[in-house]
C-alpha positions in Angstrom: -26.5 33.2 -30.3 -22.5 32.5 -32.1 -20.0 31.3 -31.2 -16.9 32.2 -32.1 -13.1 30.3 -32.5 -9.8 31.5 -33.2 -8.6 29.4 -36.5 -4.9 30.7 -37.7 -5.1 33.3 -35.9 -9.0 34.7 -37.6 -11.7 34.3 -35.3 -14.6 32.7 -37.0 -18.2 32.0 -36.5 -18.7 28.7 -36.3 -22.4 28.9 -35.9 -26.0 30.3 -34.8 -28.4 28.4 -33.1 -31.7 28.9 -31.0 -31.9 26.5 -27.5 -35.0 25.4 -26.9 -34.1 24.7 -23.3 -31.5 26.2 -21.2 -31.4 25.0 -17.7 -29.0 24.6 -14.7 -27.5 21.3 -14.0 -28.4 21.7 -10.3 -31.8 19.9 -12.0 -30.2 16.8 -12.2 -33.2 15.1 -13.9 -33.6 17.5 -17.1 -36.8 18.8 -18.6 -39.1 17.3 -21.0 -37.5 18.4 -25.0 -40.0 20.1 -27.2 -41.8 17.6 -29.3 -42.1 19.2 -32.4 -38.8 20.2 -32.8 -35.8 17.2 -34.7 -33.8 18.1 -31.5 -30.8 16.6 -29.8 -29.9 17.2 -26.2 -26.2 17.4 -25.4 -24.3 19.0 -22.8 -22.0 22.1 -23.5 -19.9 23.8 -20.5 -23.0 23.3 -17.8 -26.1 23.8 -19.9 -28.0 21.3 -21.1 -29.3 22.5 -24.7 -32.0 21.2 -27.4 -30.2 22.6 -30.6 -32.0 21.8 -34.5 -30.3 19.0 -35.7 -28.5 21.0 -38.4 -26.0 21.3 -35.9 -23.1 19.1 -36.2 -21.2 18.2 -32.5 -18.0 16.7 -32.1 -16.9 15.2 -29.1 -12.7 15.9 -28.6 -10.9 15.5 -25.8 -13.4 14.8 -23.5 -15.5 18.3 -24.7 -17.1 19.1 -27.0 -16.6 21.2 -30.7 -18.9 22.6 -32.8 -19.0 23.4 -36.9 -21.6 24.7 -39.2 -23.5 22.5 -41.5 -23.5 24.0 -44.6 -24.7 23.2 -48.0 -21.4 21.7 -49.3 -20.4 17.8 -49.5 -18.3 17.6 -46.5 -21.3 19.4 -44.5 -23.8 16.7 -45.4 -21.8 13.9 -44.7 -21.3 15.5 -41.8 -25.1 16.2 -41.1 -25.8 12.1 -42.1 -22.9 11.2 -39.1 -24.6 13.6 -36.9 -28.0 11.7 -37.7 -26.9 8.0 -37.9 -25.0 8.8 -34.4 -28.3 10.2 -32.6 -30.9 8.0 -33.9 -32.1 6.3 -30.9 -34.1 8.2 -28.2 -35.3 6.9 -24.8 -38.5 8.4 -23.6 -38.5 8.3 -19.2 -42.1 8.3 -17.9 -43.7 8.5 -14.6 -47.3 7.4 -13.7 -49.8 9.6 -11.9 -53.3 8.8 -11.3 -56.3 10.3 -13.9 -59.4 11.5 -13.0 -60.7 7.5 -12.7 -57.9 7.1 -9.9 -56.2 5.0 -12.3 -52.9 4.9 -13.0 -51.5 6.4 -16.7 -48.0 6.9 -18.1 -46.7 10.4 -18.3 -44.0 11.7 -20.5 -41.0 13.2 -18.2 -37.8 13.4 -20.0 -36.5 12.6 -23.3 -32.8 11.4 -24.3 -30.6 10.4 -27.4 -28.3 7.7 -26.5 -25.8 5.8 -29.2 -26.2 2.3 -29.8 -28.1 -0.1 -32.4 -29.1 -2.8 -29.7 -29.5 -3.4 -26.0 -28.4 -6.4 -26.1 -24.9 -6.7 -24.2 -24.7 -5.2 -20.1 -22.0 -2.9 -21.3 -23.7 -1.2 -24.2 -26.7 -1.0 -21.4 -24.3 0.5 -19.3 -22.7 3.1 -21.2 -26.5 4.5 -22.3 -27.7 4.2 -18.9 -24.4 6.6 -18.0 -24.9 9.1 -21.0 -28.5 9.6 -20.1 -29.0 10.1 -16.6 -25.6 9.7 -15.0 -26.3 6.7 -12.6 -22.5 6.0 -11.4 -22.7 9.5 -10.0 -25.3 9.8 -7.8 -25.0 9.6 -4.3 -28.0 8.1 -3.5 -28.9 4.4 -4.6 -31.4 4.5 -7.5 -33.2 1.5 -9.1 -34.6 2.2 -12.9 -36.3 0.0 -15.2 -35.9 -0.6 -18.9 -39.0 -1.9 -20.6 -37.9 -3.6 -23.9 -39.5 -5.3 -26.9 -38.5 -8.8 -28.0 -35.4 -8.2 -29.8 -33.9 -5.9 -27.7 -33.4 -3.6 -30.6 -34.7 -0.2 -28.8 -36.7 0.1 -25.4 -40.1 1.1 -25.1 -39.2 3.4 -21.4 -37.6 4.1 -19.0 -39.1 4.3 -15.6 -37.4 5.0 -11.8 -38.5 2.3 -9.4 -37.3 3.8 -6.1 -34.5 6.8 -4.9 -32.9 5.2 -1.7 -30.9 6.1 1.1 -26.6 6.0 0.4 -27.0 1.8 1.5 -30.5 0.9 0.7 -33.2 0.9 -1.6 -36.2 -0.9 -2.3 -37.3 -2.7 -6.0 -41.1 -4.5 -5.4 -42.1 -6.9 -8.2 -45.4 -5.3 -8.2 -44.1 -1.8 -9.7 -42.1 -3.0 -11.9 -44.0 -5.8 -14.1 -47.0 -3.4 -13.9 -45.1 -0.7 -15.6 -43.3 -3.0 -18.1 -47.2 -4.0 -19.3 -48.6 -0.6 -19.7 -45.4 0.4 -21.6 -46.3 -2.3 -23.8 -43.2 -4.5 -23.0 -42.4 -8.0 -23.6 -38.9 -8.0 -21.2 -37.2 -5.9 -18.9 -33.7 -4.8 -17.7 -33.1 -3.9 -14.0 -30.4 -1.0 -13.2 -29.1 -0.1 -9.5 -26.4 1.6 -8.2 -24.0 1.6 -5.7 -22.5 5.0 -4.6 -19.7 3.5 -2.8 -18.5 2.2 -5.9 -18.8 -1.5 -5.2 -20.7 -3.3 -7.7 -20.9 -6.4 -5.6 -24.8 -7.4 -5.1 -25.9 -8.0 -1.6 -27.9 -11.3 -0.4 -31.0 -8.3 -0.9 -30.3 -7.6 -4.5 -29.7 -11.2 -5.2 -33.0 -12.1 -3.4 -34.7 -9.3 -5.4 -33.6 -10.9 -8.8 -34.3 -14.4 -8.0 -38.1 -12.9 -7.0 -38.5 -10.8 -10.1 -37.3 -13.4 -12.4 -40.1 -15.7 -11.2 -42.5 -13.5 -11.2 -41.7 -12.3 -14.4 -41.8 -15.7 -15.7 -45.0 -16.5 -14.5 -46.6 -13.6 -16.1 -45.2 -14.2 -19.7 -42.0 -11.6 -19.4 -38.6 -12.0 -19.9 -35.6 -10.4 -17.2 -33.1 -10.0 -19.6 -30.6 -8.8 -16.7 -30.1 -7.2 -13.9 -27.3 -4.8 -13.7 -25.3 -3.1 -10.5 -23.4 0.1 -11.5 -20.7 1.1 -9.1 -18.4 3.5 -10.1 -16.8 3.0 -13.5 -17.2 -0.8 -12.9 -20.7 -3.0 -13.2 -22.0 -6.2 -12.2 -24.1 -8.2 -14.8 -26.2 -11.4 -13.5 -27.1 -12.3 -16.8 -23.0 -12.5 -17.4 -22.3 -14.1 -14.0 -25.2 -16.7 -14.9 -27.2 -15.7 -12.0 -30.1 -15.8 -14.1 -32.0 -18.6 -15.8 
């Protein structure tokens, strides 16, 4: 496939890529990327692509613009920003049961985020966002973020529970056990709020207050809970509702 762009007044061809997925956004959870391809999922009018990562993408104005890596300096400077920008991937998993009845992670979805550490509720925020879009679903959503000790990248990312518009539920159970069998030594708690209030009720303050015993009991850490509503978010950890 090229694309093409007018440049003083010549039309150009910027590039020529192969998609490894194309899909409709009316999946709003993605598909899994091909493993043995150095891919990067963006999003480009609609379609979600997996393009090699000779591809260099700029983000202007709120789209996106593409260019041709090419052979000359500027082109592999621009192939090392293109690298150093996309160098963190989250992996989602699920768990279904194995032919034992027992319960084992399975790989769902894949996604590049942007930032060196998850240590901060904004930066946890902004990837949480980028990935799976949590301030715009209508529907309250819990997820999990299994981390290792110094926060520097997570091990998965797991959903906990899809709700109603009001209500949804979080057990203690789910989540620790998940956050062992990834291999964790902490954990972050996401939820949303679709009416854009990011004010916990007296349930999600009960449900922190639970999980961070539990969790210390077992040897974990709850690094922080977060609310997401609308472009706004509530942090326990910042409020020091947390110990």
């Amino acid at each position: 496939m090229k694309f093409k762009r007018k440049v003083d007044g010549q039309e150009k061809k910027l590039l020529r890529f192969r998609p490894a997925y194309v899909f409709d956004t009316s999946q709003t959870e993605g598909v899994p990327l091909s493993s043995n391809l150095q891919a990067a999922g963006i999003r480009y009018r609609g379609l979600q692509l997996s393009v090699y990562r000779q591809m260099v993408i700029r983000k202007r104005d709120g789209g996106a613009s593409w260019s041709r890596s090419d052979d000359t300096e500027d082109g592999r400077r621009a192939d090392n920003r293109n690298r150093e920008e996309t160098n963190q991937m989250i992996t989602e998993y699920g768990l279904i049961l194995n032919d034992d009845r027992l319960p084992v992670m399975v790989k769902e979805t894949v996604y590049p985020y942007h930032a060196d550490q998850l240590n901060r509720a904004d930066v946890i925020v902004e990837m949480i966002n980028s990935c799976i879009h949590l301030k715009d679903k209508c529907e309250e959503y819990v997820y999990l973020l299994s981390l290792n000790t110094a926060l520097a990248s997570p091990f998965a990312l797991f959903q906990i529970s899809h709700g109603t518009c009001s209500s949804s539920l979080a057990n203690g159970r789910e989540i620790i056990q998940r956050v062992l069998m990834s291999g964790g030594a902490g954990l972050v708690l996401v939820h949303n709020h679709p009416s854009g209030n990011p004010e916990p009720s007296d349930t999600d303050k009960m449900t922190c207050d639970k999980l961070d015993e539990a969790c210390r009991i077992v040897g974990l850490e709850m690094h922080d809970f977060i609310i997401i509503g609308g472009d706004r978010y509530f942090s326990f950890r910042e409020e020091g509702l947390l110990h």
